[in-house]
C-alpha positions in Angstrom: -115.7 128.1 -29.5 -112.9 129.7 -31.7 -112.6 128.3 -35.4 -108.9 128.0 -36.6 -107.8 130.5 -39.0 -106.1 127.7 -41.3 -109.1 125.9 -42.2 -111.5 126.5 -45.5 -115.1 127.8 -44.5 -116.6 124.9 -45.4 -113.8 122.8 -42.7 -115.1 125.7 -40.2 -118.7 125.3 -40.7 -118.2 121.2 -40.0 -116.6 122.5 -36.7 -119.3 124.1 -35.7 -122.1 121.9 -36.5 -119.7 119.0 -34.5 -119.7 121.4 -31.7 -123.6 121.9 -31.6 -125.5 119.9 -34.3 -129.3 121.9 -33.5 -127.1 125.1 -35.0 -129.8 127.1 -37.5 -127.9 128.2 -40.6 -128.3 132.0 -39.6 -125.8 131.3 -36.5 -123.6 129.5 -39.1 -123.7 132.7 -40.6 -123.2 134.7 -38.4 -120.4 132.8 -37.0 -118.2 132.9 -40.3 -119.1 136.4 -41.3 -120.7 134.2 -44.9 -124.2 134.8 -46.4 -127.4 132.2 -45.6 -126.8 131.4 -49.7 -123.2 130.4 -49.0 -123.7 128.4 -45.8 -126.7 126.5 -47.6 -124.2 125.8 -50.2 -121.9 124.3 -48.1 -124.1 122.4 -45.8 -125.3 120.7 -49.2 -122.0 119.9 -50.2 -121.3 118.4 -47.0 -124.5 116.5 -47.1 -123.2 115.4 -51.2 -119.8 114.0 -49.6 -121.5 112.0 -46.5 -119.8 114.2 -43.7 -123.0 115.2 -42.4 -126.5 113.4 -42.7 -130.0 114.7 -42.4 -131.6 116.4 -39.9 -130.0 118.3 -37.1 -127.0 117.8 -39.1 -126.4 114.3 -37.9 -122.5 113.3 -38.2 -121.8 109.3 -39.7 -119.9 108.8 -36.4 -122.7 109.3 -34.3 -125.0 107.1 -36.5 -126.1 104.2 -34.2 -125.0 100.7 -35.2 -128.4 99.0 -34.9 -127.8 94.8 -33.8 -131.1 92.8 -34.0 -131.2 89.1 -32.4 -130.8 86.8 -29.4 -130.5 87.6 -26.1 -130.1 85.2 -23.4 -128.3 84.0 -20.4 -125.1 82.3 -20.7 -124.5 79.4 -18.3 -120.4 78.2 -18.8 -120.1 74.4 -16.7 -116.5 73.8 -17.3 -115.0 70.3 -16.2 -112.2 70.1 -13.8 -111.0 66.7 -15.6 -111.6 64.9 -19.1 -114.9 64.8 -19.2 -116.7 61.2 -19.4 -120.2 61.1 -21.6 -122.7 59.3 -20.0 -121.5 60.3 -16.5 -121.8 62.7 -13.6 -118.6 65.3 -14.1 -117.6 68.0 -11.1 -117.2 71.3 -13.1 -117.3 75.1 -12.0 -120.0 77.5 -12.7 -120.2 80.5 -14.3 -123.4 82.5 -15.2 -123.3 86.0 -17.2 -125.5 87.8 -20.3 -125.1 86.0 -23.2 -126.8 85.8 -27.3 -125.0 86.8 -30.5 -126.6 90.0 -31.3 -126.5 91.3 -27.8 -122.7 90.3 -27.0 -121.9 92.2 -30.0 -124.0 95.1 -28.6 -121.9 94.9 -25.3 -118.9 94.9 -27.1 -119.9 98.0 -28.8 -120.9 100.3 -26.6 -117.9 99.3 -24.6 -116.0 100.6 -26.9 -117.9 104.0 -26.5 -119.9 103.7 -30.0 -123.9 104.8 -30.0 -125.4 101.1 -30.3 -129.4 100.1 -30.8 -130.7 96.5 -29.6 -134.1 95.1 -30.6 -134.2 91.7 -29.4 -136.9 89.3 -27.4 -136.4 88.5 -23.4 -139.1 87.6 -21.7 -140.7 90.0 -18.7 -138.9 88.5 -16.1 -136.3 88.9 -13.7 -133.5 87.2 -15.6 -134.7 89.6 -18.6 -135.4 93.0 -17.0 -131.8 92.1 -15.6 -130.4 91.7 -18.9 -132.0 94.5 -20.3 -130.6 96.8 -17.1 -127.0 95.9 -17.7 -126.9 96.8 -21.6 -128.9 100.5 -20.4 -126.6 101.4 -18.0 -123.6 100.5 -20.4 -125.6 103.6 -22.5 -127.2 100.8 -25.3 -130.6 102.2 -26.4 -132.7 99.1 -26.0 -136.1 100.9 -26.6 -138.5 98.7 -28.9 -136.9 95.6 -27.9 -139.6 92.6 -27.0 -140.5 91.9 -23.8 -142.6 89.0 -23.6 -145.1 87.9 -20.4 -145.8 84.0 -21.7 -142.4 82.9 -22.1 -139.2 83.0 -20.3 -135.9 84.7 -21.4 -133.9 82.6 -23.7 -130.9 80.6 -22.0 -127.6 79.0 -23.1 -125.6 76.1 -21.5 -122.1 75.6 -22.7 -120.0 72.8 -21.5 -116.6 73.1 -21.8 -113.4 71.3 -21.3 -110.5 71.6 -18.6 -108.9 73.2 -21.3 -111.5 75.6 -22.4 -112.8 74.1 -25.6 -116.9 73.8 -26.5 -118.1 70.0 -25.8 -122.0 70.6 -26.2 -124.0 73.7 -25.8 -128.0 73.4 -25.3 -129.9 76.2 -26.5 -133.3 77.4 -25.0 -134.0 80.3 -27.6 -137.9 80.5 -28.8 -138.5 83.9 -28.2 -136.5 84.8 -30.8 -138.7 83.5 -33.3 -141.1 86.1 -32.4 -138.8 89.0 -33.8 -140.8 88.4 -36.9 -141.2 91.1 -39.9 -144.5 92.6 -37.8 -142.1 92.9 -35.4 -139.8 94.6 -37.9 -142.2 96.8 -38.9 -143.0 98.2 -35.7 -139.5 99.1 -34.6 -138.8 99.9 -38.4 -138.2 104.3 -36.9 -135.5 102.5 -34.2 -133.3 101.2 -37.6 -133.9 104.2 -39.9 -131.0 106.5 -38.6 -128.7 103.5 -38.7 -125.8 103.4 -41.4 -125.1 99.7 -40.2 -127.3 96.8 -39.0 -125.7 93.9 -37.8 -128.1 90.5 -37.4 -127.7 87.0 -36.4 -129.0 84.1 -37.9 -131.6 83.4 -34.8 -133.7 85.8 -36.6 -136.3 84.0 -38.6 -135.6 83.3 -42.5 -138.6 85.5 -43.4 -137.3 88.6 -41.0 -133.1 88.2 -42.9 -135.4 88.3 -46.0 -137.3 91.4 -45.0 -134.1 93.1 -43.7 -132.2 92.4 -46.9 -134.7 94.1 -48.8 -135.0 97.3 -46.3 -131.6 97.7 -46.5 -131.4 97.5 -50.2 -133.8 100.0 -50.2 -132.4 102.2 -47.7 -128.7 101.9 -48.5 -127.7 100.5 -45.4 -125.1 98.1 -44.9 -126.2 95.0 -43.3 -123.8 92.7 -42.1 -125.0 89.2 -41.2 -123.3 87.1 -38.6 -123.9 82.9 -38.7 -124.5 81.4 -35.2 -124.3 77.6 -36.1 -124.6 75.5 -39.2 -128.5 74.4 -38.9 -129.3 77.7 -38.9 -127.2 78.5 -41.9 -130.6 77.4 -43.7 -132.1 80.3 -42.6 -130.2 82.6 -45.4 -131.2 81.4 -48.2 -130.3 81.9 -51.9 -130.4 85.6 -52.7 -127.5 87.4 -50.9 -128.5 90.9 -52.9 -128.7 93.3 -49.4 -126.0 91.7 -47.6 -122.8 93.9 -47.0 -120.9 91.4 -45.4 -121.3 87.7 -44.1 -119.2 86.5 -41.2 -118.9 82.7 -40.6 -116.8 80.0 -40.0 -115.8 77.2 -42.1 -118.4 74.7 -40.8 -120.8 77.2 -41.7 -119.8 78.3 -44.9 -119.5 74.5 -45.7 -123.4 74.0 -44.7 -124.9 77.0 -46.5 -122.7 76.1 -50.3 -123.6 72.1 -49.6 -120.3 71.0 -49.8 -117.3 70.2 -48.6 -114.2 72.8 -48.3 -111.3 71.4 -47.8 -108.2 73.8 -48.8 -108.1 77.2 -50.1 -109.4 76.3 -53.9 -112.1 75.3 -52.3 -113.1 78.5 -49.7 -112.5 80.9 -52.9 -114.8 78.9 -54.8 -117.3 79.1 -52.2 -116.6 82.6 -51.9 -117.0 83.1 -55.7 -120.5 81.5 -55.6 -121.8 84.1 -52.7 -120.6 86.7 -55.1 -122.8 86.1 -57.6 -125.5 85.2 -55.3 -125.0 89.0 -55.1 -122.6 89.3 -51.4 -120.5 92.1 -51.5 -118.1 91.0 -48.8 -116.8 87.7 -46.7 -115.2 86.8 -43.4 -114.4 83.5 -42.5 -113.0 82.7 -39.0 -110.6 80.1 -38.6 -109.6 79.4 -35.1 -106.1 79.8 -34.3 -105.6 80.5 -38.0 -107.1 83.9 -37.9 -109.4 84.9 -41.0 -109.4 85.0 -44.2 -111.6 88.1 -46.2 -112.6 88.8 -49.6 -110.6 91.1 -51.6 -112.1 91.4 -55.0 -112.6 87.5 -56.4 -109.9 86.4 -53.9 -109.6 85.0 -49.9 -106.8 86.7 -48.1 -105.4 85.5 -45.0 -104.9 87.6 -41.9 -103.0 85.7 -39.2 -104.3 85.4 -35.4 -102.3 87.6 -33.0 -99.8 85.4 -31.5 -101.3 84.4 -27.7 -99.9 82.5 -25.5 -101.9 78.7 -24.8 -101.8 79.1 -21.0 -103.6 82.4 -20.8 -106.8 81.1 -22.5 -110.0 80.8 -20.3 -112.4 79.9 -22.6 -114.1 80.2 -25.6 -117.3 81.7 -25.8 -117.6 85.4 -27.4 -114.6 85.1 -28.6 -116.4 85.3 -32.3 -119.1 87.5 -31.1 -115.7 89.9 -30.1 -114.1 89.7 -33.6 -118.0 90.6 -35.4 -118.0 93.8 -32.9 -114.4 94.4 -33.7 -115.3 94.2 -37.2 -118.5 96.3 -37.4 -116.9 99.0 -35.2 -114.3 99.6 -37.7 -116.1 99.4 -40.9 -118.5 101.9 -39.2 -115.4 104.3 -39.2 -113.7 103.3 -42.3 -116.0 101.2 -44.6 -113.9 100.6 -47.0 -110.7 98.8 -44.6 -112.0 95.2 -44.5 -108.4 94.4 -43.6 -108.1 97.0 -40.9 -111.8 95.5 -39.5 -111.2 92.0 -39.5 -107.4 93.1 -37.3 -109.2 94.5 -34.9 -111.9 91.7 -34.5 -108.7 89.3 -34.0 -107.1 91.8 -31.5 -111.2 92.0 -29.3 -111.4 88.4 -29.9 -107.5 87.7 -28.1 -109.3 90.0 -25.0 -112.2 87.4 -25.0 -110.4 84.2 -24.5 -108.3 85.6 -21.6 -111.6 86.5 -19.8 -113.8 84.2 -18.1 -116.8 86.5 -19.1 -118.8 86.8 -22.5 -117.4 90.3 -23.1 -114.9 91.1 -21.8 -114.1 93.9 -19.4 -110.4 95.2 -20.8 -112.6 97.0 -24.0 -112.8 100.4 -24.0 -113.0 103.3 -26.4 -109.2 103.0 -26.1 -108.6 100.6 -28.6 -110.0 102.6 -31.0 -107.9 105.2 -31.4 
């Protein structure tokens, strides 16, 4: 490998170690005509400015983005007129992966980012399938629960004509069981992770234990809400917590009140501060988001998409939290450069019929 001429020693050294990270600092050495003493000072400079992390000189890049929660399979009945309560409806099928923290896995690693899921399915076929697909996508599912007493988890979404959620039943026990014995055992599979990203299926006493771990470790946790019962599940102390995304239903169950214009959401918003969040997304529809910027809520329109392309749906807020993550694992600081791209993977979602959609790619990135 040649190193350019125009960069600084230190620029050249980072282009070596991206080239081979195992390099010993006597190669380094030897490859930049420096001393050990000036190499080692560099290298710790490097280390001072979070270029490179660790052992094996690890780049932030390359860091996985850990995602702990459900995993299930999605089963989409969508009706072929108004539906009738109460009745027999003809709808079509469709069947395909499905849970919060393992669409946003999916999402990730379609994108070409190094992703980690630990998560619960049970040790049958339906699970070992599940497992399969998210492997040979390249997502590192080793600790991950695989139970032999229960089934894998299960999710039944009935939807309108139009596309719109009626009712979804959710068969999810197994998640309960990715309890903080659980976290401790799998506790080497999150410590090279800069960001863990965790759904409200995870028990109250597991969020609690994470929070905590990641104050401790200085990682950034971002929590993602999956429905307003479970908003319960957070509790009062929001010191640990990098970022919260919800929707307004949500956010409305875990402040207790109503929120009916914009006053209100920066109050909320406000209140989570001092409960000790450091950052907010709040998803609203068709409307886009709005995210925290200092004390205030800004909004960031939807892209514009036409009505008639829509399929349906589901993922579509499991798209924008991957969206989101992915960038803030690039730039951390760009909440408003996150929360566009989560709009732009969500758009991708709703044209698809599956969960995830197949258009992502590394791609989308650039």
């Amino acid at each position: 490998m040649s190193t350019p001429k125009d960069l600084s020693s230190k620029e050249q050294l980072l282009a070596l170690v991206e080239a081979n990270p195992f390099i010993s600092q006597q190669e380094l050495a030897d490859r930049l005509g420096l001393s050990r003493s000036a190499v080692a000072g560099h290298l710790a400079q490097l280390t001072r400015e979070g270029r490179i992390l660790g052992r094996a000189y690890v780049l932030p890049q390359r860091q996985p983005i850990v995602c702990l929660g459900g995993t299930n399979l999605d089963r989409k009945l969508r009706g072929l007129g108004e539906l009738r309560m109460g009745s027999s409806n003809p709808a079509a099928q469709h069947e395909s992966a499905g849970g919060v923290a393992r669409n946003i896995a999916e999402n990730l690693a379609r994108l070409g980012l190094p992703v980690h899921l630990l998560t619960a399915v049970g040790r049958d076929a339906a699970g070992q399938a599940l497992l399969a697909q998210l492997q040979a996508l390249g997502v590192d599912c080793a600790g991950c629960l695989q139970a032999t007493d229960a089934a894998t988890g299960s999710y039944t979404a009935v939807l309108d004509p139009r596309g719109e959620l009626v009712l979804a039943l959710a068969h999810m026990v197994l998640t309960d069981r990715l309890d903080p014995a659980f976290l401790r055992q799998t506790a080497p599979h999150r410590a090279p992770a800069r960001w863990l990203v965790a759904d409200l299926n995870l028990p109250r006493e597991t969020l609690d234990e994470l929070r905590a771990e990641a104050r401790l470790r200085g990682q950034s946790l971002l929590l993602v809400a999956v429905s307003e019962p479970k908003m319960a599940r957070l509790g009062a102390d929001l010191r640990g917590v990098e970022l919260l995304v919800l929707n307004r239903g949500e956010l409305q169950a875990l402040v207790g009140r109503p929120l009916p214009d914009d006053t209100a959401l920066r109050d909320a918003w406000r209140s989570l501060r001092e409960a000790g969040l450091r950052r907010l997304v709040i998803s609203d529809g068709a409307d886009g988001v709005r995210y925290s910027e200092d004390d205030e809520l800004v909004l960031l329109a939807a892209p514009p998409l036409d009505p008639a392309t829509i399929r349906e749906v589901t993922g579509a807020g499991d798209a924008m939290t991957a969206g989101i993550a992915a960038a803030l694992h690039r730039d951390p600081d760009d909440l408003r450069g996150a929360c566009a791209l989560g709009l732009r993977l969500a758009a991708l979602t709703l044209q698809s019929d599956a969960t995830v959609s197949e258009a992502l790619s590394p791609a989308l990135l650039v």
